[in-house]
C-alpha positions in Angstrom: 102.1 84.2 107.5 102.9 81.3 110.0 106.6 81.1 111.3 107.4 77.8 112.0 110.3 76.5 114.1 111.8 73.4 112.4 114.1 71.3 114.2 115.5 68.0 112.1 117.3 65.8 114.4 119.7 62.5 113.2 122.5 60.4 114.1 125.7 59.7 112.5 125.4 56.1 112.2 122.0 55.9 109.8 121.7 57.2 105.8 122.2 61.4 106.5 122.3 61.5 102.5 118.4 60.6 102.8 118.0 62.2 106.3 119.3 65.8 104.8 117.3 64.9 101.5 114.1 64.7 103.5 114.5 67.4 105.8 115.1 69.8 102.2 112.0 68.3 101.2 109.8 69.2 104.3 111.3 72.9 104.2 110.5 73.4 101.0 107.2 72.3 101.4 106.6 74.1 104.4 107.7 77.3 102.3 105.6 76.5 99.7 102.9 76.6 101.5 103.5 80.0 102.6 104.9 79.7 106.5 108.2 81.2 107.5 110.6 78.6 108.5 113.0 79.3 111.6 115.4 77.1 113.3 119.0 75.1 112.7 119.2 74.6 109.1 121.5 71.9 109.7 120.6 68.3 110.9 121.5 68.8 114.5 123.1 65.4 115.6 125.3 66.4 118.4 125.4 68.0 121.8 127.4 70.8 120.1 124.8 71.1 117.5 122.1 71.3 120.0 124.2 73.8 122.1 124.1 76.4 118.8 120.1 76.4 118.5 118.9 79.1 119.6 115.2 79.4 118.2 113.2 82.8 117.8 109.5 82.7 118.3 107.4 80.9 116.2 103.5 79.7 115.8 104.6 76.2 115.5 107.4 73.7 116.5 107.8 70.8 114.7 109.8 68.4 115.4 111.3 66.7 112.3 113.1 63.1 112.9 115.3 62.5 109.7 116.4 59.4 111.1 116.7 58.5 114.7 118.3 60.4 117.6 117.4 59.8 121.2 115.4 62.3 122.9 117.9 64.8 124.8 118.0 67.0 121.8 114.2 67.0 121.5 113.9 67.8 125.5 116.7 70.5 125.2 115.2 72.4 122.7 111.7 71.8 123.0 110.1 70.8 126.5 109.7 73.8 127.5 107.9 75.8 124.3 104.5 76.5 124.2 102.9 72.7 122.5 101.7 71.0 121.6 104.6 70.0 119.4 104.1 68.5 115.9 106.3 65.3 115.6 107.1 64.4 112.0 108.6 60.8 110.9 109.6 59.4 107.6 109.1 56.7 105.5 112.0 54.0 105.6 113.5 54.0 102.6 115.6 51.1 100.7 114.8 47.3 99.6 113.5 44.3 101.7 116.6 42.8 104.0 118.6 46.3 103.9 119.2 47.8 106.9 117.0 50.4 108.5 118.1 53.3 107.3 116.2 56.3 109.4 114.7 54.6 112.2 112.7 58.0 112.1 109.0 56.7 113.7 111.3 55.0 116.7 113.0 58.1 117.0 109.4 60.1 117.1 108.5 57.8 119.4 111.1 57.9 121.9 111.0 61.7 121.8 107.8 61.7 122.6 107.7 59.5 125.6 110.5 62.1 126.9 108.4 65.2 125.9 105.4 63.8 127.5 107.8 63.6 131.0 108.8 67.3 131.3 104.9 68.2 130.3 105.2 68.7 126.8 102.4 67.5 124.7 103.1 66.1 120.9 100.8 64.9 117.7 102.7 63.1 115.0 102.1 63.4 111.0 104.1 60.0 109.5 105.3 59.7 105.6 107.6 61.9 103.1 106.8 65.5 102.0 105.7 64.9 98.6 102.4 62.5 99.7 99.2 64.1 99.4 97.7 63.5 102.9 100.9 64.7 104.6 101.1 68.2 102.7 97.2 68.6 103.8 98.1 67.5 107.0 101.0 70.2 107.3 98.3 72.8 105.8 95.9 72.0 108.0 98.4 72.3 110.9 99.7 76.0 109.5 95.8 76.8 109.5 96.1 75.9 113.2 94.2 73.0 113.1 97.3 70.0 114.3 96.1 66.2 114.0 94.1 64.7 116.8 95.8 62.7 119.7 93.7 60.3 118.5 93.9 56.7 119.3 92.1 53.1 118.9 89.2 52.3 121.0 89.5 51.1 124.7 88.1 47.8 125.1 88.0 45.6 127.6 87.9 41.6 127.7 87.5 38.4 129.9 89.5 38.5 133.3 92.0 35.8 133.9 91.3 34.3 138.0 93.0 35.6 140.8 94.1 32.4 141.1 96.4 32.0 138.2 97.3 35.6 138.9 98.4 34.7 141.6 100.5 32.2 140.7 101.8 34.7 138.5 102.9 37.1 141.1 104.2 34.1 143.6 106.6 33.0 139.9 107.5 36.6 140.1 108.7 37.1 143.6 111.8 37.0 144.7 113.5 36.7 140.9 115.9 39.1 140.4 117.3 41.1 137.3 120.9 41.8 136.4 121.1 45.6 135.1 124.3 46.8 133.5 125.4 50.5 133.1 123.2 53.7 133.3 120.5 54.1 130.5 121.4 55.4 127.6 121.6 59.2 127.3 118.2 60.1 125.9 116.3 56.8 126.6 113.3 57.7 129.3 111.5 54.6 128.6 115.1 52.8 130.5 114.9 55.0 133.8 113.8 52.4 136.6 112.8 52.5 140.1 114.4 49.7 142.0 112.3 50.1 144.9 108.9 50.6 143.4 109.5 47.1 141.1 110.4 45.4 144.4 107.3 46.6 145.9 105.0 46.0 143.2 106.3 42.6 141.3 108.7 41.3 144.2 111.8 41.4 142.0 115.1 42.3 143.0 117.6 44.8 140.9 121.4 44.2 140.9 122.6 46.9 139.2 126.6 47.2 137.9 128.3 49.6 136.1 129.9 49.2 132.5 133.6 48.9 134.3 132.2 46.2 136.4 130.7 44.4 133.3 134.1 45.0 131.6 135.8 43.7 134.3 134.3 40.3 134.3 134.6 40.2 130.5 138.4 40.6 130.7 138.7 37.6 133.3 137.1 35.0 130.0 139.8 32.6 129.9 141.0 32.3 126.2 139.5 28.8 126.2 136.1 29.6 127.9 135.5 32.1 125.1 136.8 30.0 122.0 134.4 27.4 123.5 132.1 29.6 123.5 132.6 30.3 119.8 132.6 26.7 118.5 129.2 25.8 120.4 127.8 29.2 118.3 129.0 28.4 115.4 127.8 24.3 115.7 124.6 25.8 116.6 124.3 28.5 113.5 127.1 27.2 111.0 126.5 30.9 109.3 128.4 32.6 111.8 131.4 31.2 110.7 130.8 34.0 107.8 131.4 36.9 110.3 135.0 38.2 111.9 136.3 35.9 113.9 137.7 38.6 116.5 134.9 40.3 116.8 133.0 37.3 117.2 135.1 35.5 119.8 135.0 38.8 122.0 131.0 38.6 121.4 131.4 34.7 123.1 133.6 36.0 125.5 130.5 38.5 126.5 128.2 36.0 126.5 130.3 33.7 129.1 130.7 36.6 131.4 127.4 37.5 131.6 126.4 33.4 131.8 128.8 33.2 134.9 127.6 36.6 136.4 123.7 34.8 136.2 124.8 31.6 138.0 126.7 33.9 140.7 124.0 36.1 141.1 120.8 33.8 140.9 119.3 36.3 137.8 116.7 35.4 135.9 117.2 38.4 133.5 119.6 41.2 132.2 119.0 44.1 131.1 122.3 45.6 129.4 123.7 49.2 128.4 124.8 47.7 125.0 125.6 50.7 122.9 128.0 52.9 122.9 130.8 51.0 124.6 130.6 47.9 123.5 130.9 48.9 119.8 133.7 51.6 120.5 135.5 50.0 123.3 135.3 46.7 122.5 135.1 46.5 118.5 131.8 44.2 119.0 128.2 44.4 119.2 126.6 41.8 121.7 123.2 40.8 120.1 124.2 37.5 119.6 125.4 36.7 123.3 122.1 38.5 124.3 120.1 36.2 122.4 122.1 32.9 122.7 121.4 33.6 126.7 117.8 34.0 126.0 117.8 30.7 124.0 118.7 29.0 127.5 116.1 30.7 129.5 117.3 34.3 130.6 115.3 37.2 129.8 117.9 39.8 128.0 117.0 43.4 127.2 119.2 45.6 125.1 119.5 49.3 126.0 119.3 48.8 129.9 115.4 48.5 129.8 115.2 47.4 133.4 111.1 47.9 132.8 111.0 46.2 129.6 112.4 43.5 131.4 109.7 43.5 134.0 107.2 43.4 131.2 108.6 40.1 129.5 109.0 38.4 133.2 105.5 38.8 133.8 104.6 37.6 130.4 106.5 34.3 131.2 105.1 34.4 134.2 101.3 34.0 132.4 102.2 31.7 130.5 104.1 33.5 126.8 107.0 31.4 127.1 109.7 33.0 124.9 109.2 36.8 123.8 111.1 39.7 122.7 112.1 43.8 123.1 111.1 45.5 119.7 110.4 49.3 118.0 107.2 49.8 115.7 109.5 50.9 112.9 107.5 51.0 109.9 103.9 51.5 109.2 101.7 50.3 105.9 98.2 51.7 106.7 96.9 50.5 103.4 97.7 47.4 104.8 96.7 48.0 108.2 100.3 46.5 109.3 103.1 47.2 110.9 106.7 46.1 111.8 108.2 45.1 114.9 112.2 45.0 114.8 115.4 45.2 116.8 118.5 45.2 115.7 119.4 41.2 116.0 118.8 39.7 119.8 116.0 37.8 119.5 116.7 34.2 120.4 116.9 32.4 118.0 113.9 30.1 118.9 112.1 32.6 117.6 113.1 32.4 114.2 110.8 31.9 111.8 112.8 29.2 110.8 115.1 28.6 113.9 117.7 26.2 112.2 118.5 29.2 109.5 118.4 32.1 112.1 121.2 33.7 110.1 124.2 35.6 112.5 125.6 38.6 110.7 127.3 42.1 111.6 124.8 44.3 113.1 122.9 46.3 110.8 124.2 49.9 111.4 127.9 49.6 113.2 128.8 46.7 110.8 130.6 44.7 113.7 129.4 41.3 114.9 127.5 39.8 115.8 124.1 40.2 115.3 121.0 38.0 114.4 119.5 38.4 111.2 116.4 36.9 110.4 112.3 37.4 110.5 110.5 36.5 113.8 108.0 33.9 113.9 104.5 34.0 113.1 101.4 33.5 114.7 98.5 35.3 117.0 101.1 38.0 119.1 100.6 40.4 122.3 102.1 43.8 122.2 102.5 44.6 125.6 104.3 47.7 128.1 104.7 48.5 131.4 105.7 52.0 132.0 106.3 54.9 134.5 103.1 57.4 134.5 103.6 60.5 135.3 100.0 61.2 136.4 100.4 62.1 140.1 97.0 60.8 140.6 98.4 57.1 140.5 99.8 55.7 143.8 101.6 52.9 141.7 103.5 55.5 139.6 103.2 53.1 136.5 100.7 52.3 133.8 99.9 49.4 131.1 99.3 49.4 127.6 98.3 45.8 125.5 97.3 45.1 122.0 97.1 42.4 119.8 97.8 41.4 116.3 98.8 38.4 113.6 102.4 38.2 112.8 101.9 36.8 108.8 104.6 34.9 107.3 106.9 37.9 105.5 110.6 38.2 104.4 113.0 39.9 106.8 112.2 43.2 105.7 115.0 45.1 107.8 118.6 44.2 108.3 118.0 42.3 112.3 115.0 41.0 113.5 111.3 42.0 111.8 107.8 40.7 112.7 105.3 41.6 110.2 102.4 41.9 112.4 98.6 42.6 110.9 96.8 44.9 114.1 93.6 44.0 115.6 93.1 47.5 115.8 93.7 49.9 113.0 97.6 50.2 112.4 97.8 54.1 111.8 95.4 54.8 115.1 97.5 52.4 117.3 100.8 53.8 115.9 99.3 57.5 116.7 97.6 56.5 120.1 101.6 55.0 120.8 103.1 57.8 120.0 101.0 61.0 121.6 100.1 59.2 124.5 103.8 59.5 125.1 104.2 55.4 125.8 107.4 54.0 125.5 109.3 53.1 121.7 110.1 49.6 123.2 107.5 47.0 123.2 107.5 43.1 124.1 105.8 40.8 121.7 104.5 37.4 123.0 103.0 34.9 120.7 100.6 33.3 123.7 97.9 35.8 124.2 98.0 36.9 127.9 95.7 39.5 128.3 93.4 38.1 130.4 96.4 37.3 133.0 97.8 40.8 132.0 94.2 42.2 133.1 93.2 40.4 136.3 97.0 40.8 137.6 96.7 45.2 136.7 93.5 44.7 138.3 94.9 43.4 141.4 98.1 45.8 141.5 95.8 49.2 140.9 97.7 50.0 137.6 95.7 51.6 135.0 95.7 49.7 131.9 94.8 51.0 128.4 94.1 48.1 125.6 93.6 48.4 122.2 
């Protein structure tokens, strides 16, 4: 008999009701079909829970996501195992335009990219317990036999010129991005290296903390920020709709960080926006992130300095206006999947810009957040990451794809692209996740992979497409 150890990991601010309902389901399966099941019967959400774990030996580890978490917990209690580990993510649950509820393939997907940096090796199984190919999947895997790392053919296509490369790299240097707070706890894909980004793309970090950024906030005058209000609600009359407090500190935000840009010369931000905003503050800043990236500044949620980097060098090939998003949901039948974030997208990039609907944001019910479907067209999924092969001198690797976003309601509460894969959905989504890359992705609706190539080319950074 196989003794499994299975760890189900959550958060607080996402359906638990359906979390704890799917984790009883994938126990009982697992004891159904015959293994011994060891670990935390509990969801463990917190760094208390994860202190209590201690788990026995066992033939397998999998690790369960019943909704999202970030990736300490998975690190904690699994780096150091013997792997590879067997990630496990749900379907979302709920009707079109409802919030995400589990976030649980993000959350899969972020764990793995932090595995994959302490050495640890995952393969991933997505969709509930009671669907036929994941109970053979989980027999299969208690027969010893775990799903391949398998992933979309490599190809490779046309190379832009060294030239316009070139010109890429000269738009690049010298540009500078604003970075705010530490990354979240959890969040590998938002560790940078200042110096190796200078060296590399010849941009320039200014990094403050979360006091700083408070700091300037609290210097807004009272009329800088209910000016800042009015012009948001002129531009989308829905916001009137939403808490005025909370949404005149969001406008507040958004002047401070506007100021801060024209002090400092930045061309981007890349901002801690969760947890002390909501708890500190009483606001979430999506809608200041995007209104800023209406006028021409690249904004990243989360801190994600890189992620940052990536969306520079996109505008620097040409994308024009792009966006930070998690594959969240995946219809294999299909062969889609969907992009979303949790409402910053500028507004631009609304698939109908002049109703590009500002709400509460989708799981901390504050304003303001965006809430409306992403535009539609030919789109680049593109990534620059840290590698961890020692091998590579540069220390960072690249990762492109390309799909068809197709005109779709907003299927979750924020900002969704419905995007049809050139490659096979379910292999790209599994070559994603066990190659460890990270759960944040920019989409571009200009297809720059031939810049995207001949510029890799010329820097020495491996690049995988799909």
């Amino acid at each position: 008999m196989k003794t499994v150890a299975l760890v189900a990991l959550a958060r607080p601010t996402f359906d638990l009701v359906c979390a704890q309902a799917n984790f009883d389901s994938a126990r009982s399966l697992l004891t159904e079909l015959g293994a011994t099941v060891v670990g935390p019967t509990d969801l463990v959400m917190t760094v208390d829970d994860v202190a209590a774990v201690t788990l026995p030996a066992a033939d397998l580890h999998i690790l369960f996501m019943a909704s999202f978490s970030d990736a300490s917990p998975a690190v904690e209690l699994l780096g150091k195992v013997k792997g590879p580990i067997l990630g496990w993510s749900m379907r979302e649950p709920g009707e079109v335009g409802e919030r995400l509820k589990l976030n649980s393939m993000c959350g899969v997907n972020l764990a793995a990219h932090a595995l994959m940096n302490v050495g640890q090796s995952i393969r991933h199984i997505h969709g509930n317990a009671d669907e036929p190919q994941v109970r053979a999947a989980i027999k299969d895997a208690l027969a010893g036999k775990l799903p391949e790392p398998s992933a979309p053919a490599n190809i490779t296509g046309e190379l832009g010129s060294e030239a316009d490369a070139q010109k890429a790299f000269d738009w690049m240097k010298g540009k500078k991005i604003g970075a705010v707070g530490e990354a979240p706890v959890g969040f590998t894909p938002c560790v940078y290296d200042a110096d190796q980004i200078r060296s590399l793309f010849g941009l320039d970090i200014r990094q403050i903390t979360i006091d700083d950024a408070f700091g300037k906030i609290s210097e807004v005058s009272e009329e800088a920020r209910d000016l800042a209000y009015a012009n948001a609600v002129a531009a989308q009359p829905s916001l009137a709709s939403v808490n005025v407090g909370e949404a005149k500190k969001v406008y507040g935000v958004e002047v401070a960080l506007d100021k801060w840009r024209e002090d400092e010369l930045l061309d981007a931000i890349a901002i801690r926006c969760w947890p002390e905003f909501p708890t500190d503050m009483g606001a979430c800043i999506c809608s200041s992130l995007g209104r800023l990236a209406d006028r021409g500044t690249v904004t990243t949620c989360e801190r994600d300095v890189l992620g940052a980097v990536t969306m520079m060098m996109c505008e620097a090939l040409g994308s024009d206006e792009n966006y930070l998003v998690d594959i969240v949901d995946l219809d294999a039948s299909q062969g889609l999947v969907r992009l979303w974030h949790c409402g910053s997208a500028a507004t631009k990039l609304a698939a109908d810009p002049k109703n590009a609907t500002q709400s509460i944001h989708c799981n901390r019910k504050l304003g303001v957040a965006g809430n409306f479907p992403l535009k539609t067209g030919p789109v680049t999924l593109f990534r620059i990451d840290r590698d961890v092969d020692p091998s590579n001198r540069t220390g960072l690797r690249m990762v492109v794809s390309r799909g068809e976003s197709i005109p779709a309601p907003n299927h979750f509460q924020g900002n969704t692209a419905t995007v049809i894969t050139q490659p096979d959905a379910a292999a790209l989504v599994n070559g994603i996740v066990t190659g460890g890359y990270p759960h944040h992705l920019v989409i571009s609706w200009i297809d720059v992979r031939p810049g995207i190539r001949q510029m890799a080319k010329m820097l020495g950074i491996p690049l995988t497409e799909w």
